[in-house]
N, C-alpha and C positions, 0 to 999 in steps of 0.2 A: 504493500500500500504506500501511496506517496507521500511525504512528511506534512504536516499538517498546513505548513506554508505553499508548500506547491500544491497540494489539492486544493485548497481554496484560491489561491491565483487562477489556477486553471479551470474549477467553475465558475469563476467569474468571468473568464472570459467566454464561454459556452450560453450561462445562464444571467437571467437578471430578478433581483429582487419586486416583488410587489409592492407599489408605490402607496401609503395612506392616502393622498390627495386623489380625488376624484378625477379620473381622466378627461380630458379633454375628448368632445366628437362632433367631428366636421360636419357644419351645416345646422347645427344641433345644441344650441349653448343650455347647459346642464343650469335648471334655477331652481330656488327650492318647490317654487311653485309647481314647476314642471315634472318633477319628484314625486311629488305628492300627489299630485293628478296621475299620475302613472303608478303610482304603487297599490290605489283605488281603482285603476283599469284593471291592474295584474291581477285582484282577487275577486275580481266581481263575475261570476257566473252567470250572467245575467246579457250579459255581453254573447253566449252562445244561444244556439235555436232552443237547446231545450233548457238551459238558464241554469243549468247543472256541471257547468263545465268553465270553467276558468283560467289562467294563465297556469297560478298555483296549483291545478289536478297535477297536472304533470309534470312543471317546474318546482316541486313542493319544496319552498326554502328551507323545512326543519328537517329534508333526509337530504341535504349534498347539493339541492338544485334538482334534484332528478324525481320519480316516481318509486314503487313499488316490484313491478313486474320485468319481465324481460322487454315488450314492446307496450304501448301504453293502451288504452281502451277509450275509446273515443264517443261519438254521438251513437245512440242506439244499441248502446255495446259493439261497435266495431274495433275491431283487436288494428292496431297501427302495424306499418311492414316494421320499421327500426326503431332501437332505443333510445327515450328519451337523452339529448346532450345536455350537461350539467349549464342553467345561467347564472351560476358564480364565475365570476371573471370570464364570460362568452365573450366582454367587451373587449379584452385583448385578440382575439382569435380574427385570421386575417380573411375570414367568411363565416358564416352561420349555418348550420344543418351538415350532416354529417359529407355532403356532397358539394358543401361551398355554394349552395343556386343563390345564398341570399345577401349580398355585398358587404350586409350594414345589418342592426339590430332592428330598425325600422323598416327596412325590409321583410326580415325575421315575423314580427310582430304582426303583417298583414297576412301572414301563411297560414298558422294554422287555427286564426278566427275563421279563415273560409276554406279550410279544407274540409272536404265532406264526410271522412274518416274521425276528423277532431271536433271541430266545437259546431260545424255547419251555418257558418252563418253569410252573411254577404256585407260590404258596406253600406249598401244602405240601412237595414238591418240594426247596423252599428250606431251609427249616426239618431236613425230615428231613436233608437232605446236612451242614447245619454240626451239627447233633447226634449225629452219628453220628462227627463226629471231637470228641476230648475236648479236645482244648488250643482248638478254637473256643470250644464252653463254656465252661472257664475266660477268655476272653478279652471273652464276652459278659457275664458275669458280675461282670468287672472296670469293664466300659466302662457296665454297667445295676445296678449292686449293690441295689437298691430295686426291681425289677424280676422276677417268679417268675410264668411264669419265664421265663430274659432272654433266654431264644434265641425269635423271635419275627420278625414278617415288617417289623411296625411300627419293631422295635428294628435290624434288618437295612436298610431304608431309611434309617433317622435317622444310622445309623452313615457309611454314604454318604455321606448330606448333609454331615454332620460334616469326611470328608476334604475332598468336592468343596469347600467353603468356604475351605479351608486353599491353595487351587486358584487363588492370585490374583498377577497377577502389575504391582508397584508399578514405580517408578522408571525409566521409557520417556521418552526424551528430554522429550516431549509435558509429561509430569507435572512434571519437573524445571522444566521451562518456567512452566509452572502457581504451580509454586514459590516463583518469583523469578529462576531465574536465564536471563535472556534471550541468552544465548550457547549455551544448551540445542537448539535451532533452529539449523538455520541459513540464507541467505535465503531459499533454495528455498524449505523448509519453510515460513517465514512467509509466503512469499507464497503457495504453499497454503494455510495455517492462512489466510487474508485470502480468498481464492475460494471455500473450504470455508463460510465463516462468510457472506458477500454473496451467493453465487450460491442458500443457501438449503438446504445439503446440513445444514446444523445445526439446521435446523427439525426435521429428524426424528432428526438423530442428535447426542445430546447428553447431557450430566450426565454422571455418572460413567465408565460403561461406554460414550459415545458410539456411543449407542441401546440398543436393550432394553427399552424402557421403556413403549412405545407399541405401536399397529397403524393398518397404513394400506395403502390398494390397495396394489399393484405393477401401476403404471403410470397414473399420474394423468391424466399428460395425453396418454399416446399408449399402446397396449396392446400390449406386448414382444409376440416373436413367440413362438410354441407349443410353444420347444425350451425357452425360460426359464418362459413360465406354460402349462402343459400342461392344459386344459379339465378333464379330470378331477379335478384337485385344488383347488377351492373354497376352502383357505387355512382360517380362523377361520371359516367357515359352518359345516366338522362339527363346531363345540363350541356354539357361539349359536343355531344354527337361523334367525337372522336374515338378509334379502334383503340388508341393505345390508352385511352382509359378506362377501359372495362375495369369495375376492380378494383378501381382507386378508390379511396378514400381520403378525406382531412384527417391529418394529424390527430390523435385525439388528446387533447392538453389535459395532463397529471394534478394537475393542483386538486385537492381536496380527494384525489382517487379511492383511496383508502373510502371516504364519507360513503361512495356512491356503488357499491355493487345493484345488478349484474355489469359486466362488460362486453366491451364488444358493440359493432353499431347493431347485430344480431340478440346480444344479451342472452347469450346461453350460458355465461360461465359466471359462477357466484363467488372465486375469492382470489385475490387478488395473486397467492402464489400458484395457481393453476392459469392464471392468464400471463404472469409474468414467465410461465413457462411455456405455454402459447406462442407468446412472442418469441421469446431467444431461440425457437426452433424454426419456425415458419417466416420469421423475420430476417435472422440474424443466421440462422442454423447452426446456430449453437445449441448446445446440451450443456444444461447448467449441472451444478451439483447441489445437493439439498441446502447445503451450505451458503452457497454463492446465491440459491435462490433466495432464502433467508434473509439474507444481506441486502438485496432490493429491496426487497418489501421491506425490511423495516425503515429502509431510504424514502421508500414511497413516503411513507407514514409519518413522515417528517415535510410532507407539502402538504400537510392541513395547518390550516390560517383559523382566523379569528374571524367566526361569523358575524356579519352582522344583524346588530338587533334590531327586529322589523314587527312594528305595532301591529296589530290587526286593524286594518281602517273600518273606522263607521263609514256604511257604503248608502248614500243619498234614497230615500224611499220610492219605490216607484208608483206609478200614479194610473187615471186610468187610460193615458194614452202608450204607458210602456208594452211592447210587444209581448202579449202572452206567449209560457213556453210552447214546443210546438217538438216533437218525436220524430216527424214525417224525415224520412230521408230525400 
């Protein structure tokens, strides 16, 4: 293992700590108003066709960002094709959805209010349900003051984005480490952090969000089996149209990994040392030793951060012009 000054030089330059300050997003200036407006969009189920289904069914802040199940359940009991991605720190990740289709978080945010599988709804849909209660408006109107008029499916997304940003979570042993201070670790860890970094796992997950960043097969060098890549699902081909992306996927970024079983954008595998073995075969085609596997995971396990603390919002009453729920697919 490297001496404690060179392993930390050297993931520093690989890796970056998570910043307390709220990131910056183009196009998008982050206010508290805007925050709050979107933090009350992200739990309101009311916002779906059948008024049962919310941002938080499947982004559920108090397990990871993620859901329950291997793929999530949607409108009518529709079982979804992939697992949910964690939205703690999505905001670093250089696309949204496991296939990158979506640029930006407000992007993101338009998908699966109107997917047919998820919450079924439409923009207008949208729009009529928050204008039909008036303290939304007034709230829209706070958070878009320039904006006529501010209830809007555009200003509905950005609002989102606005919270999910705010959706980060700093100070995990790892960063601390990052930091300076090298008792942040401890051996295990670093000798993780040293196999994590040599065996090659850093080549794809890395910077900030430790992945996110990129796309690349699943299964480089040997092709998992059918429960993990399921023939049906092409990965980044149904956004590019291109042959050589069958397969591909976005990086999937570590932070909080530990929080969030299953894995996988399939979510067949339930713990973190059966998927880190997964990888170093089909990835890396390495054969770890129970040892060396050991030694990741407890690396993993030191990219959990400091959630943050998120109120349950009082969500505005609705009235008799709000769209009753509604089943029909």
């Amino acid at each position: 293992m490297l001496l404690n000054d060179e392993l930390m030089m050297e993931a520093r330059q690989i890796f970056k700590p998570i910043p307390f300050a709220i990131p910056t997003i183009k196009d998008n200036p982050v206010t508290i108003e805007k925050a709050e407006l979107g933090k009350m969009l992200f739990f309101d189920p009311r916002l779906s066709a059948s008024g049962i289904i919310s941002c938080n069914t499947c982004h559920n802040l108090g397990t990871g960002g993620v859901d329950a199940g291997p793929t999530s359940i949607g409108h009518a009991w529709q079982k979804g094709a992939r697992r949910t991605p964690t939205v703690y720190n999505s905001v670093f990740n250089v696309a949204q959805f496991w296939d990158g289709r979506a640029p930006d978080l407000k992007a993101q945010a338009k998908g699966p209010v109107q997917a047919s599988v998820e919450m079924n709804a439409t923009p207008d849909r949208v729009t009529s349900t928050l204008n039909s209660m008036e303290d939304y408006v007034g709230k829209f109107r706070q958070a878009f003051p320039n904006d006529t008029p501010p209830v809007t499916f555009d200003n509905f997304a950005k609002a989102i984005e606005a919270f999910e940003a705010t959706l980060t979570t700093p100070g995990a042993p790892f960063d601390q480490y990052l930091n300076g201070d090298a008792n942040a670790l401890d051996d295990q860890q670093k000798a993780g952090l040293t196999l994590f970094i040599n065996k090659g796992c850093a080549s794809c997950h890395n910077g900030l969000n430790v992945g996110g960043q990129d796309y690349f097969p699943f299964g480089v060098v040997e092709k998992p089996d059918s429960k993990l890549l399921p023939a049906v699902d092409k990965g980044r081909f149904a956004v590019t149209k291109t042959a050589s992306d069958e397969y591909v996927f976005r990086v999937a970024p570590l932070r909080n990994v530990a929080l969030r079983a299953p894995y996988f954008h399939s979510g067949p595998v339930w713990t973190l040392k059966e998927a880190v073995r997964i990888m170093s075969e089909v990835q890396l085609g390495t054969k770890l030793s129970e040892e060396e596997n050991g030694d990741i995971v407890a690396f993993l396990k030191s990219l959990s951060g400091r959630l943050p603390k998120i109120e349950y919002p009082i969500l505005p009453t609705r009235t008799k012009e709000t769209p009753p729920p509604s089943l029909d697919r």
